[in-house]
SENU-607744 format. One line per 8 residues: number of its first residue (from 1); their letters; for each residue z, x, y negated of N, C-alpha, C, CB. Coordinates in steps of 0.02 Angstrom, whole numbers, plus 50000, padded with zeros to 5 digits. Each point is the difference from the previous one (the first is absolute). Glycine has a CB too. Example, Ala and Ser with C-alpha at 12.3 -4.5 7.8 and 13.67 -1.06 7.14 Angstrom:
BEGIN
1 = AS = 50390,50660,50284,50000,49955,49941,50000,50045,49940,50062,49905,50059  49902,50077,49888,50003,50042,49941,50037,49961,49945,49892,50059,50032
% end
This chain:
BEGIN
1 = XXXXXXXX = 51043,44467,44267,49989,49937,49966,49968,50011,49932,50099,49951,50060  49920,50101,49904,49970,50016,49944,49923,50016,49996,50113,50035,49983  49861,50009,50069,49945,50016,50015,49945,49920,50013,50070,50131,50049  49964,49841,49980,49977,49926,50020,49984,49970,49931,50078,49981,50114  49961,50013,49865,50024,49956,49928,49943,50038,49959,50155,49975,50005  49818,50100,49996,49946,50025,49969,49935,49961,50021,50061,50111,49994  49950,49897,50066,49929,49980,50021,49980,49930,50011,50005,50100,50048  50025,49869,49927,50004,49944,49972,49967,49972,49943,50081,50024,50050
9 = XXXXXXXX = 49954,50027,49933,49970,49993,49913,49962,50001,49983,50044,50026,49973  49919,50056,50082,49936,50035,49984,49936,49935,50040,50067,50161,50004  49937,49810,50027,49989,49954,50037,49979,49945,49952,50076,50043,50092  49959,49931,49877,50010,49949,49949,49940,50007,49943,50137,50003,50023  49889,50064,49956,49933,50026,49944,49928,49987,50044,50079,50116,49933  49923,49921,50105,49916,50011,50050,49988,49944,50007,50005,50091,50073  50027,49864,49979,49967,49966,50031,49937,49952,49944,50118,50010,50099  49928,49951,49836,49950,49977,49950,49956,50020,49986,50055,49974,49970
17 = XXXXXXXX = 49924,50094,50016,49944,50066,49965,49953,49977,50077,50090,50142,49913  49960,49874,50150,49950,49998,50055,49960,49926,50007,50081,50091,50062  49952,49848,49920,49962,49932,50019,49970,49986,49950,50067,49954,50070  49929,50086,49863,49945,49988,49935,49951,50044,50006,50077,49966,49920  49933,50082,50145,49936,50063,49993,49954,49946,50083,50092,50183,49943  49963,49794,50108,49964,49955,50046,49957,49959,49985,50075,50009,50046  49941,49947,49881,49995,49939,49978,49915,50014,49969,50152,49965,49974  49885,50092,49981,49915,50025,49986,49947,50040,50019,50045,49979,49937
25 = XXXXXXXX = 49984,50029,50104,49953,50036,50052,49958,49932,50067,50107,50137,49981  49927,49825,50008,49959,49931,50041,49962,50000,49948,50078,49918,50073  49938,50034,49867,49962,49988,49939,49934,50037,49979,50110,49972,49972  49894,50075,50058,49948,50049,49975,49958,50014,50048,50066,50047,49928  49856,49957,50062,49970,50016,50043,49991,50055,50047,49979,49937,49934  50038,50117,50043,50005,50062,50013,50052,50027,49985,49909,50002,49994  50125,50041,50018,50035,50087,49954,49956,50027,49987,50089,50037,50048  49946,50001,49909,49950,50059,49984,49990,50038,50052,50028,50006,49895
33 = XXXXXXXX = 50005,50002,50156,49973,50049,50039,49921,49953,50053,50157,50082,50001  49860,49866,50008,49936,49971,50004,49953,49979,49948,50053,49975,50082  49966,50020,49874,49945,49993,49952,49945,50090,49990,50105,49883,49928  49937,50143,50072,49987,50066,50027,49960,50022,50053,50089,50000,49963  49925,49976,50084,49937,50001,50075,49939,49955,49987,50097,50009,50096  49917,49905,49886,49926,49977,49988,49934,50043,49942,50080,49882,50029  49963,50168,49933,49950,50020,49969,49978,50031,50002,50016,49973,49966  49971,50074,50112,49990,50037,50023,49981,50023,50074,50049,49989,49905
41 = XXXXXXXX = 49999,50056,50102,49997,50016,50064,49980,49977,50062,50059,50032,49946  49987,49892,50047,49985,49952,50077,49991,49941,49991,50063,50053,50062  49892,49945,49874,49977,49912,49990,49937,50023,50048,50036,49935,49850  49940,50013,50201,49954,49997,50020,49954,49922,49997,50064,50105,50056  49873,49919,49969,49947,49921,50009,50037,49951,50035,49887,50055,50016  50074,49914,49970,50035,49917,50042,49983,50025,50097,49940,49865,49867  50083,50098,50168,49993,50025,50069,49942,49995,50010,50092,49976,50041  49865,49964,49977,49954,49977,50001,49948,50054,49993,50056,49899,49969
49 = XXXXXXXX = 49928,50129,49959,49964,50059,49998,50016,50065,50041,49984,49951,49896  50060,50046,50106,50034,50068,50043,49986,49998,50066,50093,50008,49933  49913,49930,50122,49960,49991,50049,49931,50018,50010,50073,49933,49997  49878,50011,49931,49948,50010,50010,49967,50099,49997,50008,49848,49954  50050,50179,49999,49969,50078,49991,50032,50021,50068,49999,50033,49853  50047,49971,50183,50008,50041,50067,49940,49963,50052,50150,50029,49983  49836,49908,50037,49945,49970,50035,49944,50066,49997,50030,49858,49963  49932,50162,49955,49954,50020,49992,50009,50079,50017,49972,49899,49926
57 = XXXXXXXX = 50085,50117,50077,50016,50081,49997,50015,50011,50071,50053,50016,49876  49992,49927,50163,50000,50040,50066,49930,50036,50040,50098,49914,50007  49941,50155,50011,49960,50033,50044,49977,49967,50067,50056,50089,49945  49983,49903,50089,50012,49960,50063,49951,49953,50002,50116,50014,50003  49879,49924,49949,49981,49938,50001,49915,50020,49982,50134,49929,49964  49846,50148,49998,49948,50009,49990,49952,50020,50068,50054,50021,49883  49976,50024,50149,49981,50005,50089,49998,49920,50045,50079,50134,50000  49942,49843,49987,49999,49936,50041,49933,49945,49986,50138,50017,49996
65 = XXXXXXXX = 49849,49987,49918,49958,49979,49968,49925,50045,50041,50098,49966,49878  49903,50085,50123,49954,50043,50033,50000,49970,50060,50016,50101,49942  50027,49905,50109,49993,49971,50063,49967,49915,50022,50102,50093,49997  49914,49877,49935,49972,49951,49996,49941,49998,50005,50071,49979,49956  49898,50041,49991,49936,50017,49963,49957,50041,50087,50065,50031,49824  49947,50025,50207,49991,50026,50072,49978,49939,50036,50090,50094,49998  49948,49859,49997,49999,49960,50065,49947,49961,49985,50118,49996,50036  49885,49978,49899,49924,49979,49979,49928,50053,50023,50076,49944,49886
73 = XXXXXXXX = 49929,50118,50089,49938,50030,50004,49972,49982,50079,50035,50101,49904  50039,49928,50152,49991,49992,50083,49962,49936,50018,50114,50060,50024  49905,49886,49934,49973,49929,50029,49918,49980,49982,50133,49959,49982  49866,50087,49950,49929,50023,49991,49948,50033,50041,50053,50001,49919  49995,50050,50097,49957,50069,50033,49979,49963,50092,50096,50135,49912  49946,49794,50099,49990,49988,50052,49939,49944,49996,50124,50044,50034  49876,49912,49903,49927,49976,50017,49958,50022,49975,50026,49923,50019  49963,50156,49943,49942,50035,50014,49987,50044,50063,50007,49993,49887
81 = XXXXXXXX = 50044,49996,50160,49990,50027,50064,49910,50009,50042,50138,49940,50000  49856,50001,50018,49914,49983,49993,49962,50058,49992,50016,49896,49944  49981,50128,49967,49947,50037,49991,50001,50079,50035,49991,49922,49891  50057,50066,50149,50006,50076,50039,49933,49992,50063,50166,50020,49984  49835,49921,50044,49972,49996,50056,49923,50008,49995,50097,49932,50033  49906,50102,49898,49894,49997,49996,49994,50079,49981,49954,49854,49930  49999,50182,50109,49991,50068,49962,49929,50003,49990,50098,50064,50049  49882,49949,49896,49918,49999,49990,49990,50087,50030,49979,49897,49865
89 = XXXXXXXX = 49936,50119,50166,49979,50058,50003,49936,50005,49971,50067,50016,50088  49924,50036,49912,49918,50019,49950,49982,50064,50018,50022,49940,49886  49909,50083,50117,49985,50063,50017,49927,49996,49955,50072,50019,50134  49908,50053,49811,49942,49999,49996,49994,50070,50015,49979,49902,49926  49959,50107,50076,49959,50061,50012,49910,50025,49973,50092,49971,50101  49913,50077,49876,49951,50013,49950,49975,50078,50033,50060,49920,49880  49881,50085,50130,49973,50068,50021,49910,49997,50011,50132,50024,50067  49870,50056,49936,49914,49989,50021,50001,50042,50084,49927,50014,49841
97 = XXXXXXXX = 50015,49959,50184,49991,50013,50097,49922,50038,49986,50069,49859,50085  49951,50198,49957,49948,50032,49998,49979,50003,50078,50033,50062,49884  49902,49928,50138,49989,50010,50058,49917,50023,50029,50108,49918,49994  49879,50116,50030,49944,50052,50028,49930,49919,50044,50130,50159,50042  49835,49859,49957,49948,49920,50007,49936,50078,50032,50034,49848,49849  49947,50145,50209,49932,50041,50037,49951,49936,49997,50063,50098,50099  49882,49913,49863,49952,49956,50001,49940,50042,50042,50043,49933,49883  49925,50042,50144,49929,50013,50048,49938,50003,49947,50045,49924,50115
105 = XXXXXXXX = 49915,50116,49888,49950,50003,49956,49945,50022,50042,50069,50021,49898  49866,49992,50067,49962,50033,50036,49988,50063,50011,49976,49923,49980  50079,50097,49955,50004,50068,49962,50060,50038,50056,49972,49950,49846  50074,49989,50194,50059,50045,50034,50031,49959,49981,49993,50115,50004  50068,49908,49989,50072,49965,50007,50021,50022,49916,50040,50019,50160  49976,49908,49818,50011,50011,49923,50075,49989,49969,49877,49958,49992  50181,50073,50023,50047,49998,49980,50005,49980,49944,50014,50060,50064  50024,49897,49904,50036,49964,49933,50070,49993,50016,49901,49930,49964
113 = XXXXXXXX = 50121,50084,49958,50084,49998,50005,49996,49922,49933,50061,50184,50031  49974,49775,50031,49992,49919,49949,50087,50014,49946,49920,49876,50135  50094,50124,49831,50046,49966,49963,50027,49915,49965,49962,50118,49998  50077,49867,50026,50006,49923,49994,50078,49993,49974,49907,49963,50106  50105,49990,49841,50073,50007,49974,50032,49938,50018,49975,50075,49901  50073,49923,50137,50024,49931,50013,50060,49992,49967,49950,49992,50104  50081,49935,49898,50053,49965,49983,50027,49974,50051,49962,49982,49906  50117,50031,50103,50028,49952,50046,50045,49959,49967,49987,50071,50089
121 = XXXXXXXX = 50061,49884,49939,50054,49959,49964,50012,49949,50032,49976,50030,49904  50094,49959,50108,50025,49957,50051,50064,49952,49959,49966,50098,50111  50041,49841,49898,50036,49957,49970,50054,49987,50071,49898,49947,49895  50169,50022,50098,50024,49947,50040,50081,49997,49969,49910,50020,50119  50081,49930,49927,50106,49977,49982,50023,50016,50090,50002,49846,49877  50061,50173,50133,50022,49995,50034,50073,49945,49989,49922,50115,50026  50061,49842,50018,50083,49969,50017,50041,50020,50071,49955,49892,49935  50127,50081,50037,50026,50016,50012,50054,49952,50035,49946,50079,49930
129 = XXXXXXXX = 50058,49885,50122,50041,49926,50001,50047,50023,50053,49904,49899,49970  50177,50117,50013,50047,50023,50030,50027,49925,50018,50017,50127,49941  50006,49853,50118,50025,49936,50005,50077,50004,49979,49912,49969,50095  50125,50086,49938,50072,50007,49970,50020,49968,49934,49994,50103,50057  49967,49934,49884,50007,49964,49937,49972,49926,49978,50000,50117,49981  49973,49856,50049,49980,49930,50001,50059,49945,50044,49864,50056,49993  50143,50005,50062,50073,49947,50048,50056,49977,49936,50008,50091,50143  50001,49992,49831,50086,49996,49970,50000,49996,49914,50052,50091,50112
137 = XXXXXXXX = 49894,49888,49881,49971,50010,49908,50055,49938,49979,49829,50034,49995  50174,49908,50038,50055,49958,49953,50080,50024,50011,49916,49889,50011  50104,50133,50058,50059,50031,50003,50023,50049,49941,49974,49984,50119  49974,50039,49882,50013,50069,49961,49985,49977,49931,49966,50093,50093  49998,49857,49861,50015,49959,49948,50082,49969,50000,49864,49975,50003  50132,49980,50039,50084,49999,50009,50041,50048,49989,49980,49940,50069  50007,50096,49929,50071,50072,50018,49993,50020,49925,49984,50070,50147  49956,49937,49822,49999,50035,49924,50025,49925,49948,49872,50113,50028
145 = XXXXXXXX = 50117,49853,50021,50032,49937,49944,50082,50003,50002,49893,49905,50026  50137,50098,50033,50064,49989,50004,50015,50058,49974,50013,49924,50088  49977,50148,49913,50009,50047,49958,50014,50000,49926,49945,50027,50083  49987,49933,49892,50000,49978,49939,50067,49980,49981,49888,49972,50011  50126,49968,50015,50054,49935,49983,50059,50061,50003,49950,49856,50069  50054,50174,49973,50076,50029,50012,49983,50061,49916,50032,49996,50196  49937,50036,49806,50009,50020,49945,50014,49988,49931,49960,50029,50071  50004,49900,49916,50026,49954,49924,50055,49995,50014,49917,49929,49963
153 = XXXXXXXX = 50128,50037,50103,50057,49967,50011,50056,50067,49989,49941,49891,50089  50049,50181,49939,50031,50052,49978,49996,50012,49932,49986,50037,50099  49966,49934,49841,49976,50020,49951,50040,49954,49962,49889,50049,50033  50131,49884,49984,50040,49957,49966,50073,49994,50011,49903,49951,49998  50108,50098,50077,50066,50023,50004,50028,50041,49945,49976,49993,50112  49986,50042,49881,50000,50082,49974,50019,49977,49928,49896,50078,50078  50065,49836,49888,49998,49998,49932,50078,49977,49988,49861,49973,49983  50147,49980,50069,50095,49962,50010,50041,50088,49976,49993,49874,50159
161 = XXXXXXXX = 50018,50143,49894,50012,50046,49983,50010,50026,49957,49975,49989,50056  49994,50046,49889,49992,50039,49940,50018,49939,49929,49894,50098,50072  50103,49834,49941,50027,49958,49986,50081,49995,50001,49889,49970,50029  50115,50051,50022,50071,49973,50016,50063,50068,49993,49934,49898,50095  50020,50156,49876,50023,50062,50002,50007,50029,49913,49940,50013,50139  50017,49936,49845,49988,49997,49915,50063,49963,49986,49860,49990,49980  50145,49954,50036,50058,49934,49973,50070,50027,50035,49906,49875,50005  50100,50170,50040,50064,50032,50025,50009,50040,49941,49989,50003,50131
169 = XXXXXXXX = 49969,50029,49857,50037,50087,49942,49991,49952,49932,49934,50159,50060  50023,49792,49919,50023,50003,49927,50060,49928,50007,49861,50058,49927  50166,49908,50116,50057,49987,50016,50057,50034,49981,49942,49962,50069  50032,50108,49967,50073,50049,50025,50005,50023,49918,49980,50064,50158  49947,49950,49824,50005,50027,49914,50055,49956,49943,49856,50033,50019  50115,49892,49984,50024,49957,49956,50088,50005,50036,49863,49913,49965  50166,50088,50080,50081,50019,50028,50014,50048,49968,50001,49971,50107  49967,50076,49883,50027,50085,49985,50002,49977,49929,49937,50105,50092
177 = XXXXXXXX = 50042,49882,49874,49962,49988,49921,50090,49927,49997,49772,50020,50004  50240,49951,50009,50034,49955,49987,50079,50047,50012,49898,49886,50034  50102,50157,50021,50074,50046,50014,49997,50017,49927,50006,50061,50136  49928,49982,49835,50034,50029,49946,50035,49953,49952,49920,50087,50012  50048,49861,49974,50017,49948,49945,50123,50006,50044,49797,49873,49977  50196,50107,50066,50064,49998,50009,50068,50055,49998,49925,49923,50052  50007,50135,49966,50036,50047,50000,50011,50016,49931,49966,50030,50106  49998,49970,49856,50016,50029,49931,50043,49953,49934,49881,50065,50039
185 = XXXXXXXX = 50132,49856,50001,50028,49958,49975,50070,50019,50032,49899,49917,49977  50100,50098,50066,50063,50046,50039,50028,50047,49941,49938,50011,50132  50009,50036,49894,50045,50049,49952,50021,49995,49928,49948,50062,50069  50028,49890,49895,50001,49983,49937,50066,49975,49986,49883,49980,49999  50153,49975,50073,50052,49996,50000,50065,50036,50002,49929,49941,50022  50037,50115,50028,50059,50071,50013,49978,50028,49963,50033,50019,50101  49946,49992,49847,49977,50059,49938,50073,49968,49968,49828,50020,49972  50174,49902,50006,50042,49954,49957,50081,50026,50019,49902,49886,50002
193 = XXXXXXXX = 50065,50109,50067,50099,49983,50034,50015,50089,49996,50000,49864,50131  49947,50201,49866,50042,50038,50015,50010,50020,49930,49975,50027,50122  49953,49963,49815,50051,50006,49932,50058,49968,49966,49914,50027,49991  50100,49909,50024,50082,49961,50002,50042,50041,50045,49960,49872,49990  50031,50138,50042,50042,50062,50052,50018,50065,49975,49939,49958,50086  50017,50083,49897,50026,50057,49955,50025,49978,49916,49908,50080,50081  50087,49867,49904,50036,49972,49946,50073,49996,50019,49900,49935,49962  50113,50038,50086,50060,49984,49996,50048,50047,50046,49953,49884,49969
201 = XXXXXXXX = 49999,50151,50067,50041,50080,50038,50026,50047,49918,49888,50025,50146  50045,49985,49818,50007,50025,49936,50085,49985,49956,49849,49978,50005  50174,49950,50001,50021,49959,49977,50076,50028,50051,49878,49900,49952  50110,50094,50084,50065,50031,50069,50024,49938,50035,50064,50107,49930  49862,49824,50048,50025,49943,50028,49986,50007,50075,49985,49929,49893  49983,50108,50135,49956,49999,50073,50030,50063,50042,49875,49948,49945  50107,50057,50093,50034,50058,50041,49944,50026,50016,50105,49959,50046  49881,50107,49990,49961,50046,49987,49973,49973,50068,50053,50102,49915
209 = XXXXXXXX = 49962,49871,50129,49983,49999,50064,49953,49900,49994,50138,50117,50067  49879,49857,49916,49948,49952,49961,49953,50012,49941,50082,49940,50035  49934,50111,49934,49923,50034,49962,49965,50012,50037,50031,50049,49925  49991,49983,50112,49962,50055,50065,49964,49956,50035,50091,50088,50025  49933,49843,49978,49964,49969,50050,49936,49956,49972,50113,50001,50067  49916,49964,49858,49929,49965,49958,49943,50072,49994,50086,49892,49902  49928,50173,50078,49960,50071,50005,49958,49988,50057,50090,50083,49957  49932,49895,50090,49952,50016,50074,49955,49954,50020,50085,50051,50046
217 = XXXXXXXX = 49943,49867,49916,49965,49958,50018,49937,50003,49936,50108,49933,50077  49905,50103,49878,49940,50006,49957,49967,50054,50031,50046,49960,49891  49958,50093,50137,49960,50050,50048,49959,49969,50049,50086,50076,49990  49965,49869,50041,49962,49984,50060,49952,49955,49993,50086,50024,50056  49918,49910,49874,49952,49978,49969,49937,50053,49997,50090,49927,49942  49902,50120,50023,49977,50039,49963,49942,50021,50066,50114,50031,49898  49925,49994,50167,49973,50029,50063,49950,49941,50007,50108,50073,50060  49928,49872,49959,49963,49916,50029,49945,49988,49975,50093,49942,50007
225 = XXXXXXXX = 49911,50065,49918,49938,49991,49946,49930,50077,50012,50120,49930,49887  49904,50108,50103,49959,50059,50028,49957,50008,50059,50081,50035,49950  49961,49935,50091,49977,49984,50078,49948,49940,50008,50120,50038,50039  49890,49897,49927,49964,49956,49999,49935,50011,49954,50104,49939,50033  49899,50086,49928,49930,50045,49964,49972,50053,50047,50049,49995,49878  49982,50050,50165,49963,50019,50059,49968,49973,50021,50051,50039,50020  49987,49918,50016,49952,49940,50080,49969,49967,49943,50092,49954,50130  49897,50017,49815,49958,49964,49957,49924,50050,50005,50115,49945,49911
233 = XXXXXXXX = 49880,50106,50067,49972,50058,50005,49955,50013,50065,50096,50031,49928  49939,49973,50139,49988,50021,50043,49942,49902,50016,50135,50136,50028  49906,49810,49981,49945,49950,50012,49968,49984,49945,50050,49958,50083  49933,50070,49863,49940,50002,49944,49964,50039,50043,50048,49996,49876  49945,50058,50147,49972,50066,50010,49964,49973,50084,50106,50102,49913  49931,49868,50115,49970,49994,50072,49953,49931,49995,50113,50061,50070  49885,49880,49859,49962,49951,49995,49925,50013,49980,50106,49948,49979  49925,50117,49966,49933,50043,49980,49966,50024,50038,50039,50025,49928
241 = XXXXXXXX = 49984,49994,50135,49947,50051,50045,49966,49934,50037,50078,50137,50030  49974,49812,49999,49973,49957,50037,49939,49952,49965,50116,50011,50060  49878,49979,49894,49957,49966,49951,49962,50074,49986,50082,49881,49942  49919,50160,50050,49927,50052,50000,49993,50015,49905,49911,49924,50138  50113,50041,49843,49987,50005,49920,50049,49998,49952,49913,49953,50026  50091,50046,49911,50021,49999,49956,50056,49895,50000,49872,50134,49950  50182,49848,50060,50019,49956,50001,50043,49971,49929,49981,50036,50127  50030,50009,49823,50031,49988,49941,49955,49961,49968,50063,50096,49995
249 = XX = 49988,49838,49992,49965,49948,49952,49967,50022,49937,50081,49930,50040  49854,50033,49929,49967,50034,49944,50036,49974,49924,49878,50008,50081
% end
């Protein structure tokens, strides 16, 4: 009963210290231990920008953009199809002809060697009219079109996505970022209750086995708060990679 009748007491003291440290700790915008993080570490941009910088940085969404861009050139490369079906040819030729000429005389037989230099040269086009590609030329427009479409439509999947993968982690960020605010308003409390506690163990008002116990709940504060600056840490660190850049507010 005596032990009771301590902790009572000790109870009595705290609890006030504890609903004027609650009281102002609503009142206030921050703790210091958050006032502490916005100036630093894990203040980041507004979302909005942070989307728009992962949009521009994904890898993924940059290949798809390519595939886009492909499907265009194909739909090109098919109505210059045509100029395949013409092949021009040409031939020139340049030389001199030598050839032996027996003329009749009265004198005998009068051999001459004539020399004459000619020119040759030949022009034409050849065509080429495959019916196959004339049967299936709009099918096969069709097919690079629907190609097309499916690729923007993967390309605007792809953007949801990286959208929706941005607003998940700096979500999960702004949660982690708010534990600490609690956690450290936590411990601010078991820091209180376990120095009134060794006051009054000091005192021989408390028993050693209720020191022992405000001691642990300031440890385990202490752990909670440590831990929530981890995972704070860890989804800063995975928003940064996913956004590609630098995300700390300027």
């Amino acid at each position: 009963m005596m032990y009771l009748h301590k902790l009572f007491l000790l109870l009595g003291a705290i609890l006030p210290l504890a609903a004027g440290l609650q009281a102002q700790a609503e009142s206030l915008p921050a703790t210091s231990e958050e006032r502490n993080l916005e100036k630093d570490p894990f203040a980041v941009r507004p979302l909005e920008d942070l989307i728009e910088e992962a949009l521009q940085y994904a890898p993924l969404l940059k290949i798809q953009e390519y595939n886009v861009e492909n499907a265009h050139l194909r739909i090109k490369l098919l109505d210059k199809e045509w100029s395949s079906y013409f092949n021009s040819i040409g031939s020139f030729q340049l030389g001199n002809i030598r050839y032996l000429d027996n003329l009749n005389s009265d004198n005998g037989v009068d051999v001459r060697t004539i020399t004459r230099e000619n020119t040759f040269y030949g022009l034409g086009i050849q065509v080429r009219l495959p019916l196959s590609d004339f049967v299936t030329r709009n099918d096969r427009r069709a097919v690079l079109h629907n190609q097309l479409e499916q690729e923007k439509l993967m390309r605007q999947e792809q953007q949801i996505k990286i959208r929706e993968l941005v607003i998940r982690q700096y979500q999960e960020l702004q949660l982690k970022l708010n534990m600490i605010g609690i956690k450290s308003r936590n411990l601010d409390f078991h820091a209180v209750f376990a120095e009134m506690a060794e006051k009054y163990f000091r005192e021989g008002n408390l028993s050693l086995e209720e020191y022992t116990r405000a001691a642990n709940g300031r440890n385990q504060a202490e752990e909670a708060l440590a831990l929530a600056k981890a995972e704070a840490t860890v989804a800063f660190q995975l928003l940064r990679e996913i956004v590609g850049t630098d995300i700390r507010s300027k």
